[in-house]
C-alpha positions in Angstrom: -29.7 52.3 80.2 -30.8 50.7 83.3 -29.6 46.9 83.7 -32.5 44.4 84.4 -32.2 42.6 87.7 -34.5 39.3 87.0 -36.7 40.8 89.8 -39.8 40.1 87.6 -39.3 36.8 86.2 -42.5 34.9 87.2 -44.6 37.8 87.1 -47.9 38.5 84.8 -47.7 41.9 82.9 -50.7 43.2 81.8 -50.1 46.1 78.9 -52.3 47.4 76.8 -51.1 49.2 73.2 -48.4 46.8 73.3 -48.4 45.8 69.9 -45.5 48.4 68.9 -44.3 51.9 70.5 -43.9 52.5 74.3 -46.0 49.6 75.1 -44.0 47.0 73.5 -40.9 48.6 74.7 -42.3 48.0 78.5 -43.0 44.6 77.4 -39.6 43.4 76.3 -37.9 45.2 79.0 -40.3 43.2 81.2 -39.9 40.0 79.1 -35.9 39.8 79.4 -36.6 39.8 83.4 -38.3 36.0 82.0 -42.0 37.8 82.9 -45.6 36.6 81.4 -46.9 39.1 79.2 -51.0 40.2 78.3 -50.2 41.8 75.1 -53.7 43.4 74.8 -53.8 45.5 71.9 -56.3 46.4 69.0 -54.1 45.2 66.3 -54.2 42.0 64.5 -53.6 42.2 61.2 -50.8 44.4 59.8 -51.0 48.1 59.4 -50.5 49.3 56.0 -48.5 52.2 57.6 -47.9 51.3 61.3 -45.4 48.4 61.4 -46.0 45.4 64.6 -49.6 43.6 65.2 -50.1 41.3 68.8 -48.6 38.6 67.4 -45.3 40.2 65.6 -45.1 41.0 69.7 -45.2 38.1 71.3 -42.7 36.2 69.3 -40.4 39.4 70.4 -41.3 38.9 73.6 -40.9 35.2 73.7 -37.3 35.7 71.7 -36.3 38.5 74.4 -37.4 35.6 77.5 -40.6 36.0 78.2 -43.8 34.5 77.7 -47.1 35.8 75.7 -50.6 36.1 75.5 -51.7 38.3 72.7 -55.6 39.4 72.9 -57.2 41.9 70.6 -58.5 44.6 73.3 -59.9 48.0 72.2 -59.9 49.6 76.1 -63.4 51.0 75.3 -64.8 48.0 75.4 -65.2 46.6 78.2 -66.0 43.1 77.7 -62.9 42.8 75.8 -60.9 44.3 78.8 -62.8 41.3 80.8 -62.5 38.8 78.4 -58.5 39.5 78.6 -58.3 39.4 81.8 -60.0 36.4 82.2 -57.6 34.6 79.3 -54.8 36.3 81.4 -56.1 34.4 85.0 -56.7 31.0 82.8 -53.1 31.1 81.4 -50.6 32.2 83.9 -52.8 32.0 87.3 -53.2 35.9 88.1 -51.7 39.1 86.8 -49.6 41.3 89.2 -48.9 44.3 87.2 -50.6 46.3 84.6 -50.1 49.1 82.3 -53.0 50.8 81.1 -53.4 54.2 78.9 -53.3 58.0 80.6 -56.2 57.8 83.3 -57.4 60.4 85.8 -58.2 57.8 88.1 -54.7 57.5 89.6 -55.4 58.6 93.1 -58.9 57.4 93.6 -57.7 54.2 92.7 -54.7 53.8 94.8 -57.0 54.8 97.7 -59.6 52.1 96.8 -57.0 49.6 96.3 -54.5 50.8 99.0 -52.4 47.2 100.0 -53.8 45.5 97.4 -52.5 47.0 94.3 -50.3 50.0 93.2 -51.6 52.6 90.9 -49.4 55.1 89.5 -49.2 56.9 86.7 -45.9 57.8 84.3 -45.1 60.3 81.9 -42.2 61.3 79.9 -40.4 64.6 80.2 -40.0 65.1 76.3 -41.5 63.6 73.3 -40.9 59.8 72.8 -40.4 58.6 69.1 -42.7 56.4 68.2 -45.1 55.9 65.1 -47.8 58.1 66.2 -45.0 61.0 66.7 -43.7 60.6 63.0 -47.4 61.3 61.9 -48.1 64.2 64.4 -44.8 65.8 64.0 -43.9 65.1 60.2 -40.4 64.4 58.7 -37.4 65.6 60.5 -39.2 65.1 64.2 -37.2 62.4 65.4 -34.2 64.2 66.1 -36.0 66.1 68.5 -37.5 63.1 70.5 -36.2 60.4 73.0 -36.4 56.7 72.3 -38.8 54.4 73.5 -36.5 52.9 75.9 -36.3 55.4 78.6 -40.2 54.7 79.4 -39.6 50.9 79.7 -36.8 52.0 81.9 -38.7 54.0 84.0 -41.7 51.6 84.4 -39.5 49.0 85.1 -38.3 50.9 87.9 -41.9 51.3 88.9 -42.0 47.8 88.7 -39.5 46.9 91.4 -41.1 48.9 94.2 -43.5 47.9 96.7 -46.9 47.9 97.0 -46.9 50.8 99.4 -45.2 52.7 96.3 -48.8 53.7 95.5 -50.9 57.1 94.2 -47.4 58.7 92.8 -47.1 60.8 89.3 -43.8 60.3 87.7 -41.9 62.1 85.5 -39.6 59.3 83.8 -36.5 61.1 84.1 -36.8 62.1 87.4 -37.3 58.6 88.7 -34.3 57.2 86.7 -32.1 60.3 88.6 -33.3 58.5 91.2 -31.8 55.2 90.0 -28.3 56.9 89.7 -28.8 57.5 85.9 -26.7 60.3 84.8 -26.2 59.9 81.1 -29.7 60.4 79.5 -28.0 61.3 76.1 -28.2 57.0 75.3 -31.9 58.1 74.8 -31.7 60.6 72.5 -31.9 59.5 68.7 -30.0 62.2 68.0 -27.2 62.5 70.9 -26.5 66.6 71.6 -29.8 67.7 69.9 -32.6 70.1 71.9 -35.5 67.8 72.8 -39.3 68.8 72.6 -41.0 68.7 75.6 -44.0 66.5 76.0 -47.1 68.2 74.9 -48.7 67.4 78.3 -46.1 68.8 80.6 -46.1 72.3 81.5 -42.3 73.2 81.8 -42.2 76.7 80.3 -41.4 79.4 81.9 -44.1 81.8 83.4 -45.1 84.1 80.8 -46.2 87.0 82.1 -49.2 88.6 80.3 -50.8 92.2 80.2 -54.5 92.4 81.0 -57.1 93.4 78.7 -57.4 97.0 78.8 -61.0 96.8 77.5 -63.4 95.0 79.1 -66.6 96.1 77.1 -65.7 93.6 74.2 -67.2 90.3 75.3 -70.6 91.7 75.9 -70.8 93.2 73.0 -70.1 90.2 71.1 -72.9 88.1 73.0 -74.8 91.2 72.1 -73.8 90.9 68.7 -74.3 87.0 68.4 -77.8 87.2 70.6 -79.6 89.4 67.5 -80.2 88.2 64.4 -76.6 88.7 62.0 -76.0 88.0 58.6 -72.5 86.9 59.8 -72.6 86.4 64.0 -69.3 84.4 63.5 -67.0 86.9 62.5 -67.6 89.0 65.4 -66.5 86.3 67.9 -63.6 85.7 65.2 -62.6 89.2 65.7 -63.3 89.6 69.3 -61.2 86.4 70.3 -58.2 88.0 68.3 -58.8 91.6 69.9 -58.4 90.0 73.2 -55.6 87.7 72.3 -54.0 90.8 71.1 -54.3 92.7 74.5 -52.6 89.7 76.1 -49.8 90.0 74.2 -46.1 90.4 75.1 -42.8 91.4 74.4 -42.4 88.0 77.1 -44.9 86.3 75.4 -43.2 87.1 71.8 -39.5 86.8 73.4 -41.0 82.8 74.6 -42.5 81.8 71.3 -40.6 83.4 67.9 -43.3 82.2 65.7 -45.8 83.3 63.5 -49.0 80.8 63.0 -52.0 81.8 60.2 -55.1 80.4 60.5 -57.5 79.2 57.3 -61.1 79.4 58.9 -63.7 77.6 57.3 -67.4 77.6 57.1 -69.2 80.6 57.3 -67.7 83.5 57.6 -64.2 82.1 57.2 -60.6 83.4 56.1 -57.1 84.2 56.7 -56.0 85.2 59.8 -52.8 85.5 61.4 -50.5 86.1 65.0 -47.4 87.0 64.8 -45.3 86.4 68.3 -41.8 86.7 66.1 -41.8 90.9 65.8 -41.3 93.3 68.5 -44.3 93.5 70.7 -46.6 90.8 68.8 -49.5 91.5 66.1 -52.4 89.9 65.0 -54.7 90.3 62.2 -56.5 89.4 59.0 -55.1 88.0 56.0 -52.0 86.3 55.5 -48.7 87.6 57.4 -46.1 89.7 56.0 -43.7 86.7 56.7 -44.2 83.4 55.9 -46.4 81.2 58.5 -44.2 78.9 60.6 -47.6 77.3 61.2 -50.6 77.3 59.4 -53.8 75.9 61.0 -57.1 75.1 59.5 -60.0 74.6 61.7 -63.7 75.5 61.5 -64.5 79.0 62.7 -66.5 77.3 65.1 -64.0 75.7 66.6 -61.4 78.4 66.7 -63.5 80.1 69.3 -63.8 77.4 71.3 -59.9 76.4 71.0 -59.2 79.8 72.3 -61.6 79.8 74.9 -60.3 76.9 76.3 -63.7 74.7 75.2 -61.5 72.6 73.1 -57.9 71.2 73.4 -55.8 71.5 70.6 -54.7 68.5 70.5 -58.0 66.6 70.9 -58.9 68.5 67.7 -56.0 67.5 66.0 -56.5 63.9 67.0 -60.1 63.8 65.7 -59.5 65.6 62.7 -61.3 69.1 63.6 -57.9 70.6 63.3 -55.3 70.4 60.5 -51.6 71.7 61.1 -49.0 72.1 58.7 -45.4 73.5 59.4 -43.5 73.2 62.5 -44.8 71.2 65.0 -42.9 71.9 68.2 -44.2 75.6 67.8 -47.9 74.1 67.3 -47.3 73.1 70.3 -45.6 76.1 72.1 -49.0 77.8 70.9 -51.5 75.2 73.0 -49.0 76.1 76.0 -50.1 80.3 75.2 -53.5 79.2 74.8 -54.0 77.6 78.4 -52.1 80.8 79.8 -54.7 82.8 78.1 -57.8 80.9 78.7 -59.4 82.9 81.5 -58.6 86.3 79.2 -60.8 84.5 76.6 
């Protein structure tokens, strides 16, 4: 673990989600440094299933050293965002540092801001335990995950650096290398046991896939879904797993040993399955010989457009347009394929 050094006693932290998970983590790490934190966050009553609300927070972070403001902030609304801020200026004088959600503003921002203010983002190499992981990932996931510790370590470290330290995307383990950390097994929840990568990270191996040998199908299909069809679904249905099946593998299988079924619903809906477990891959319709290691249920809809990169997975897991059931780390392996096979699709 990476030692405090008091360098941010005095110092206004503005983090939002900090209610529990990753962003309270940063909070107490910053709060034993004796810093001011804006605990901006959209809960204030308790959770029947997600434990911590803005309050349960700031007595944490007051016991741990610091001070607290919490504020009830939903980050889509902006006048909330303002009226923190404002409560944040009124308080402690200023805020120097802030943590905000993923953003795709990093660069642009450090630009604009260059001298002023550092912008940088962070991101864990593996899945970080954390309430939202236990209901994404089911029973059993936390073994496979890192605590919430090694990103309050690694934003700490961002913490400490200058202002020129600007515009950078981190990796958290490769900055705390950096500190001289060594042992990162002190993170693990389970010490020894193989981690899942973050679902945003790309750190698989190339898979190499064969191109489609027939190149006649996706016309036809727009053909097919241009004239009037009792069932114009199906044939985009089949088409999409015609062409998944011509970019399969024996890489492809050798990377992924799974087998995931798909329940289609909605018009023209059913059973379908891909098999990347037996030699050479195989897809097809109905229910595998062996059983599913995943089973997804989606609209047929928007199985076409997961495939065809119109849709991220796990945007339609998040809003409820996609149900999964099984093993999660392979769900995942199988939105890695599906980026490799976008342009095929």
């Amino acid at each position: 673990m990476l030692p405090n050094t008091g360098k941010l006693a005095g110092c206004t932290v503005f983090i939002t989600g900090a209610s529990r998970g990753i962003g309270k983590a940063i909070a107490l790490k910053a709060a034993k440094d004796g810093a001011n934190i804006v605990i901006a966050a959209k809960t204030a009553q308790a959770h029947p299933k997600l434990a911590g609300t803005i309050y349960s927070a700031a007595e944490e972070i007051k016991a741990a050293g610091g001070k607290a403001l919490p504020c009830v902030v939903d980050v889509r609304d902006e006048q909330q965002i303002s009226s923190a801020v404002e409560k944040a200026v009124e308080k402690f004088g200023a805020y120097t540092i802030a943590k905000y959600g993923m953003s795709l503003c990093v660069l642009g921002m450090a630009e604009e801001f260059k001298g002023e203010i550092a912008v940088n983002a962070l991101w864990p190499k593996t899945a970080i335990h954390t309430a939202a992981m236990d209901m994404l990932g089911g029973s059993g996931i936390e073994s496979q995950c890192r605590k919430v510790d090694i990103i309050a370590d690694a934003a700490y470290c961002i913490f400490k650096k200058p202002k020129s330290f600007t515009g950078n995307f981190i990796i958290d383990e490769n900055i705390l290398k950096e500190e001289g950390i060594k042992n990162f097994d002190v993170y693990a929840i389970t010490p020894g046991h193989p981690l899942l990568p973050d679902f945003f990270l790309d750190e698989q191996p190339v898979i190499v896939t064969k191109k489609p040998e027939t190149h006649g199908a996706l016309p036809e299909l727009k053909e097919e879904e241009a004239q009037p069809s009792p069932k114009p679904r199906s044939g985009a249905v089949e088409g999409t797993f015609r062409i998944v099946k011509d970019s399969l593998s024996e890489d492809v299988v050798k990377a992924t040993q799974a087998i995931y079924q798909f329940e289609l619903s909605g018009e023209d809906g059913g059973t379908w399955f891909l098999d990347l477990k037996s030699k050479g891959g195989n897809v097809g319709y109905g229910e595998p010989s062996d059983r599913a290691d995943v089973v997804m249920s989606m609209s047929t809809d928007d199985f076409v457009k997961m495939f065809s990169g119109k849709l991220k997975p796990t945007i339609a897991f998040m809003s409820g347009r996609l149900k999964i059931k099984g093993n999660m780390a392979l769900a995942i392996k199988l939105e890695k394929l599906m980026n490799q096979m976008n342009a095929r699709l």
